[in-house]
Backbone bond lengths (Angstrom), bond angles and torsions (degrees), N, CA, C in turn:
res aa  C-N    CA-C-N  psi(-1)  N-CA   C-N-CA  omega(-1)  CA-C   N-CA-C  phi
1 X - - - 1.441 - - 1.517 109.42 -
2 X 1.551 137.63 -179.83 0.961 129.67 -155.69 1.633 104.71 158.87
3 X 1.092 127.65 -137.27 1.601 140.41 -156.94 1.510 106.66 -149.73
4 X 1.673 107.08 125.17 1.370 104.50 -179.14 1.622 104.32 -84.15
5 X 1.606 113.51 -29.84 1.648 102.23 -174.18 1.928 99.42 -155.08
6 X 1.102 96.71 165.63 1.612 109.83 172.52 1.411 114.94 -115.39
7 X 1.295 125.06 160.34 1.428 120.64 176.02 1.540 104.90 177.00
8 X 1.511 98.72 120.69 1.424 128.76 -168.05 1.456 107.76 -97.21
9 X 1.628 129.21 115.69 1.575 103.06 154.23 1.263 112.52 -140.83
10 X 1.260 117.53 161.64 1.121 143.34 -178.89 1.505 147.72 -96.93
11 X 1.666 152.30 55.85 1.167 131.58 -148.08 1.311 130.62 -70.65
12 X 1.052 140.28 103.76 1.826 121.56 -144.23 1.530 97.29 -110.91
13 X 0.921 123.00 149.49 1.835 132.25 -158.27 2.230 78.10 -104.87
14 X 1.320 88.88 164.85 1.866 111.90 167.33 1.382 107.95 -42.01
15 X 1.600 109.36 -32.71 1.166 110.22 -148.20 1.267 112.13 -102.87
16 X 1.401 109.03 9.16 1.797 107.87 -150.33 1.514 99.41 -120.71
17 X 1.295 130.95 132.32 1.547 139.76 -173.49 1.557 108.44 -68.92
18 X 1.372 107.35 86.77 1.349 121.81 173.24 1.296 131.23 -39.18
19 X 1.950 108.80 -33.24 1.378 100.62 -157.67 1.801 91.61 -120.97
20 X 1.714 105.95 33.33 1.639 106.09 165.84 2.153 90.70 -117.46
21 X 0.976 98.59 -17.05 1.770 105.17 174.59 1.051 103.90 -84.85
22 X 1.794 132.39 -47.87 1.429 95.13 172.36 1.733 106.23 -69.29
23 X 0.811 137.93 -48.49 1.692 141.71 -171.63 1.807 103.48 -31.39
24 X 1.145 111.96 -37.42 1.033 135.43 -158.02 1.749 100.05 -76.48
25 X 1.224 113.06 -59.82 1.628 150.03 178.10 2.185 97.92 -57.58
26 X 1.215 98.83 -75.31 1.159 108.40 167.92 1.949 130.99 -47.42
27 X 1.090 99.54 -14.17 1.445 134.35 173.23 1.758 101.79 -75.38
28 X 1.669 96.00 -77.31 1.271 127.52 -159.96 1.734 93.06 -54.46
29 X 1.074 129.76 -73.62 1.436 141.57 -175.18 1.034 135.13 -35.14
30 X 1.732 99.96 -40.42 1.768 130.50 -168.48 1.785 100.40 72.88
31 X 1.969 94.67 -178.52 1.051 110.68 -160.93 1.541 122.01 -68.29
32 X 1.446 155.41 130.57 0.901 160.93 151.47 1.737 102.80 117.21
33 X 1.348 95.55 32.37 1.414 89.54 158.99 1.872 114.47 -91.42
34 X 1.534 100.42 165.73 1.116 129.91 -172.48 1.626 105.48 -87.12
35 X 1.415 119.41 121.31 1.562 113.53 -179.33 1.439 109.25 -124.95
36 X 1.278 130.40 105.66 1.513 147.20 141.57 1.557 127.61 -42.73
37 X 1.603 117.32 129.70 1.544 96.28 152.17 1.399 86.66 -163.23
38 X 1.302 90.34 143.21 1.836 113.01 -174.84 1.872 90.78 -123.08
39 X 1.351 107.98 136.00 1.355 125.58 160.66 1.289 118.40 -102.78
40 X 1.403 115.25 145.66 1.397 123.88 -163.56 1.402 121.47 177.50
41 X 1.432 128.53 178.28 1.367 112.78 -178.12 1.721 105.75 -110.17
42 X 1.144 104.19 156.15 1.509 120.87 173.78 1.411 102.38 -82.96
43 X 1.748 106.45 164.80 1.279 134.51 -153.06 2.008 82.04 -55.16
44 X 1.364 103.76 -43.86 1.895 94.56 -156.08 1.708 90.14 -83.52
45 X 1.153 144.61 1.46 1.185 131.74 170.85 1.581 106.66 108.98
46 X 0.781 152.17 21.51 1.712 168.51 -129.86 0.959 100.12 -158.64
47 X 1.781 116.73 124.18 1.694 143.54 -173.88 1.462 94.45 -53.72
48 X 1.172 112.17 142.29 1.294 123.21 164.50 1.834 117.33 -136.31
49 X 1.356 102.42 -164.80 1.637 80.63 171.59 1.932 86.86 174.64
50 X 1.307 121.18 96.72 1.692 145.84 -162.08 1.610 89.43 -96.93
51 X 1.727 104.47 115.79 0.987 119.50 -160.47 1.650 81.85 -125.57
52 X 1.465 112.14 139.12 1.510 130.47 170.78 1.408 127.28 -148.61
53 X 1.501 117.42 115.20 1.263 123.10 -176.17 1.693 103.62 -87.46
54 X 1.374 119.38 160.96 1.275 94.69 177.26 1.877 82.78 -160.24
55 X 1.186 122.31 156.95 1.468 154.36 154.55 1.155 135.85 -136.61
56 X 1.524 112.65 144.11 1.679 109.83 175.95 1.712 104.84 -125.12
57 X 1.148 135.14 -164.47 1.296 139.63 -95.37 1.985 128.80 -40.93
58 X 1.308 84.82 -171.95 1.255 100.70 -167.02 1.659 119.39 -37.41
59 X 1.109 126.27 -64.17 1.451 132.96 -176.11 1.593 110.82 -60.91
60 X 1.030 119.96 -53.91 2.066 133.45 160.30 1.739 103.59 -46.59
61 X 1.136 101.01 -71.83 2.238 107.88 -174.46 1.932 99.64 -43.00
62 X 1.580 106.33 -46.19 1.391 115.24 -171.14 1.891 113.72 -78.71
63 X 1.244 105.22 -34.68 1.506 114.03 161.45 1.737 108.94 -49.74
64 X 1.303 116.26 -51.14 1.283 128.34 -143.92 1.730 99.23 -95.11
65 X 1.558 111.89 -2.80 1.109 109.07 148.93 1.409 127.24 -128.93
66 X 0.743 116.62 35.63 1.560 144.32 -164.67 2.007 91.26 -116.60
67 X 1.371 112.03 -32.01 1.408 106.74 170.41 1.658 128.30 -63.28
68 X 1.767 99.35 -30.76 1.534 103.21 153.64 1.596 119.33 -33.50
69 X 1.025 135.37 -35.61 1.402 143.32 -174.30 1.434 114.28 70.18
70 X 1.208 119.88 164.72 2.089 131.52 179.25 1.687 96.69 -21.45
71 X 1.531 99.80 -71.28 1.376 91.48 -155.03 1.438 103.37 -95.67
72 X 1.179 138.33 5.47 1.930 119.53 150.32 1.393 96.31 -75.38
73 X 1.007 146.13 -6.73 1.470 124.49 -169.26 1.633 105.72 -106.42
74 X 1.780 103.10 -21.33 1.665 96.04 163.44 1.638 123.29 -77.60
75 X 1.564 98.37 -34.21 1.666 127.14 161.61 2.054 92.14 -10.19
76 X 1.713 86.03 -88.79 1.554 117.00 178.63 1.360 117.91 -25.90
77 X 1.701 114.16 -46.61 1.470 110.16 -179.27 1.856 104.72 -101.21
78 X 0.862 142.93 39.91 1.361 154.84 -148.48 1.600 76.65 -154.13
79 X 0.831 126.21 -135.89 1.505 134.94 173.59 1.436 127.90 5.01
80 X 1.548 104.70 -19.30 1.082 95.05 172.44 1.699 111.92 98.89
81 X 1.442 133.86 116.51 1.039 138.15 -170.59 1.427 106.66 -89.71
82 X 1.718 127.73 -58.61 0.909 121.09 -161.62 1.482 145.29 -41.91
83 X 1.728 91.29 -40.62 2.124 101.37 159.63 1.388 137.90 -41.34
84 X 1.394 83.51 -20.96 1.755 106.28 -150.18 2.149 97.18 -96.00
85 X 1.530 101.91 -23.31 1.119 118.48 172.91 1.557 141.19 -72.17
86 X 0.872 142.37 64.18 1.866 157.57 -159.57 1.816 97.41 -56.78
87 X 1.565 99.72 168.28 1.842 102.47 -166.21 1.253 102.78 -92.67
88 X 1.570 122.75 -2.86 1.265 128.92 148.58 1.482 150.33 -85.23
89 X 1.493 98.60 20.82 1.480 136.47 167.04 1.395 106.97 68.98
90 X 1.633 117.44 52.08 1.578 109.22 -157.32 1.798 87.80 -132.29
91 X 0.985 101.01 126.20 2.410 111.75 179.53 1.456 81.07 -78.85
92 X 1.357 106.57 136.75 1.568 125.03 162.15 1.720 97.10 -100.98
93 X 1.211 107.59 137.37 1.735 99.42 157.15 1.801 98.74 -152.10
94 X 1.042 119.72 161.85 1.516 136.38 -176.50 1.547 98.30 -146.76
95 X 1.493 85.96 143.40 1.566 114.25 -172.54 1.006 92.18 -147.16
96 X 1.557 104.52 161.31 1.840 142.78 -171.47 1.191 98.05 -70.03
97 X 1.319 119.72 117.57 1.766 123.01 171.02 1.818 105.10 -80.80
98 X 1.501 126.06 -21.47 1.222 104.87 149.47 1.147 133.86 -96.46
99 X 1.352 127.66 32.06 1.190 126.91 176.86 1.721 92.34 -121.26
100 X 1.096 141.29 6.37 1.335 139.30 177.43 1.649 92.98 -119.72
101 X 0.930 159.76 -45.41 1.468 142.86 141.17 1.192 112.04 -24.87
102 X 1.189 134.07 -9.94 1.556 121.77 176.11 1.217 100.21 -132.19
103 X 1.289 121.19 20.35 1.726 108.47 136.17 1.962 79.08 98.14
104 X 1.422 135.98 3.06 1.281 119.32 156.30 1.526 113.42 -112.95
105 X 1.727 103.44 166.97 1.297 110.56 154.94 1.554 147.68 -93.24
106 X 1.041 161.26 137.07 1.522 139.64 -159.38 1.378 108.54 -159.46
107 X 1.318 127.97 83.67 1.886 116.35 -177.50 1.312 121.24 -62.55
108 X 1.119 124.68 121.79 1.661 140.08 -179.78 1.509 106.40 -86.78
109 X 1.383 107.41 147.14 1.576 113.86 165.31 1.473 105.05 -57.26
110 X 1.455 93.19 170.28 1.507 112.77 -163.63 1.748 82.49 -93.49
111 X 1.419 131.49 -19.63 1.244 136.71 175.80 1.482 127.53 -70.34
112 X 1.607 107.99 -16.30 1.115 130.81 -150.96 1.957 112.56 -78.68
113 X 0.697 129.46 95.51 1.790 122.77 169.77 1.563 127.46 -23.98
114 X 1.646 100.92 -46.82 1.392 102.51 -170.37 1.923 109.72 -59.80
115 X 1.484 96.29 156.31 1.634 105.24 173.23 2.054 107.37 -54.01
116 X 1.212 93.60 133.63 1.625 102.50 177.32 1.448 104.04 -127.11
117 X 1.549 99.31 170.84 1.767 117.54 157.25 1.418 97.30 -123.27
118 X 1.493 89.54 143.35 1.557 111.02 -177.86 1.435 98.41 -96.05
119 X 1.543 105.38 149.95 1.757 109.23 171.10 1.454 89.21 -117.70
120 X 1.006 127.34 -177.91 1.721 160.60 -177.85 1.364 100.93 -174.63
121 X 1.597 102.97 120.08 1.836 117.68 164.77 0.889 92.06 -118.55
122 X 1.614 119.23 148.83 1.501 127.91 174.55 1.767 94.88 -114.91
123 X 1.468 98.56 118.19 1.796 100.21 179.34 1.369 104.48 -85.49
124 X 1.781 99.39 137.18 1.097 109.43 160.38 1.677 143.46 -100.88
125 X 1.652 99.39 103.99 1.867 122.71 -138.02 1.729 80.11 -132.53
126 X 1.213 81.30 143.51 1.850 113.58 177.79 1.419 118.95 -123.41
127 X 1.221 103.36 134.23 2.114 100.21 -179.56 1.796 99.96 -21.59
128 X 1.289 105.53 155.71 1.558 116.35 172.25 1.530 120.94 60.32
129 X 1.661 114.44 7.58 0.724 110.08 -169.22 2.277 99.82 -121.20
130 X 1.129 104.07 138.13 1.635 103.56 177.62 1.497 124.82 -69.22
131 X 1.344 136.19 91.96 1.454 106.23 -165.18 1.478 131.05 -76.23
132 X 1.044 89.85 -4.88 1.710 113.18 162.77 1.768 98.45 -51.78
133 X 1.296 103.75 -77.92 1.417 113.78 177.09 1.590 137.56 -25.25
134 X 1.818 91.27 -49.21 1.437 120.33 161.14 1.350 132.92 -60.67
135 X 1.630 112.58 -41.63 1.509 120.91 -162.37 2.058 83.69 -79.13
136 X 0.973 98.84 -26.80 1.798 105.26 -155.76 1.581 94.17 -82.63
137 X 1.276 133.55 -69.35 1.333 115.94 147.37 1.401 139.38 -23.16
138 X 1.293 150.07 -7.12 1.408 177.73 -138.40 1.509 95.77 -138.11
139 X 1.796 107.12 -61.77 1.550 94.11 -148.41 1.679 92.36 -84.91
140 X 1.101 129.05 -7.00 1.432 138.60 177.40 1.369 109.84 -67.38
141 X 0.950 106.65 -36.16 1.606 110.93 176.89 1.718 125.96 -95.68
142 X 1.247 90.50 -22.72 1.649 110.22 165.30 1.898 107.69 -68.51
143 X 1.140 100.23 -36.60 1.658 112.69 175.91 1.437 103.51 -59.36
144 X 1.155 95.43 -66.48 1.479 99.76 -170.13 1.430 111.41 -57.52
145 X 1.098 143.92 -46.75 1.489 129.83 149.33 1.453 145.24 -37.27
146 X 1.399 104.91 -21.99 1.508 117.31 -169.34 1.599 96.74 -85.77
C-alpha cells in the first residue's frame, strides 16, 4: 500500500519571491511534478498568487513525503497521525515556508501563524482496511529509509 498522489500549496502575498517558492515546491515534490499558479486577490483584496505542485503515483506521492526527513516523519507518528487524517483518506501536514526556502523542512501546528505549505496525501486504503493503520505503516517504512 502506499499513496495515490501528492500535492503541495502555497499562498504567496505581492510580496513574496514566487519563483524561489516554486523552486522550493519543485524541490519538495521531486521530479515530474506538475506546477500551477493562478493570481488573484485574497479574501482582504491584496495580490496574491496560489502556487501548487502536484504528483501522482505511488513511488513519486511516497518520495514527496519521504522529503519530511527521519525526524519530521517521527515528528508525525509522535504526535499522532489521526488529526492530520480527513474522511477522504487524505494526511494534511503544513510546513514552514521559510524554512523550505532555505533548502529545510520543519512541520508547524495547524495553530501556528507563521507562512506554511500545505501537503495533501491521498492514502492508498481498501474496504477492511484502517487508514490510520496504513498512512502509519508507510511512514514506518519511509523511516526506515531515510
Amino acid at each position: 500500500m502506499g499513496l495515490h498522489s501528492a500535492r503541495w500549496r502555497v499562498h504567496a502575498s505581492a510580496v513574496d519571491d514566487v519563483s524561489l517558492i516554486e523552486q522550493g515546491l519543485r524541490w519538495l515534490t521531486g521530479e515530474g511534478c506538475e506546477v500551477n499558479m493562478e493570481k488573484g486577490k485574497s479574501w482582504h483584496g491584496s495580490e496574491q498568487t496560489i502556487i501548487e505542485a502536484s504528483i501522482s503515483g505511488r513511488k513519486a506521492s511516497a518520495y514527496s513525503l519521504s522529503r519530511l526527513g527521519g525526524e519530521g516523519l517521527r515528528n508525525l507518528l509522535e504526535n499522532g497521525i489521526s488529526n492530520r487524517l480527513d474522511e477522504d483518506k487524505v494526511l494534511h501536514i503544513r510546513i514552514s515556508l521559510a524554512e523550505l526556502v532555505c533548502g529545510e523542512v520543519t512541520i508547524v501546528s495547524d495553530d501556528s501563524s507563521e507562512a506554511t505549505a500545505k501537503g495533501c496525501f491521498k492514502v492508498e486504503s481498501y474496504p477492511g482496511q484502517e487508514v490510520e493503520s496504513v498512512a502509519t505503516g508507510l511512514i514506518h517504512e519511509l523511516i526506515e529509509k531515510a
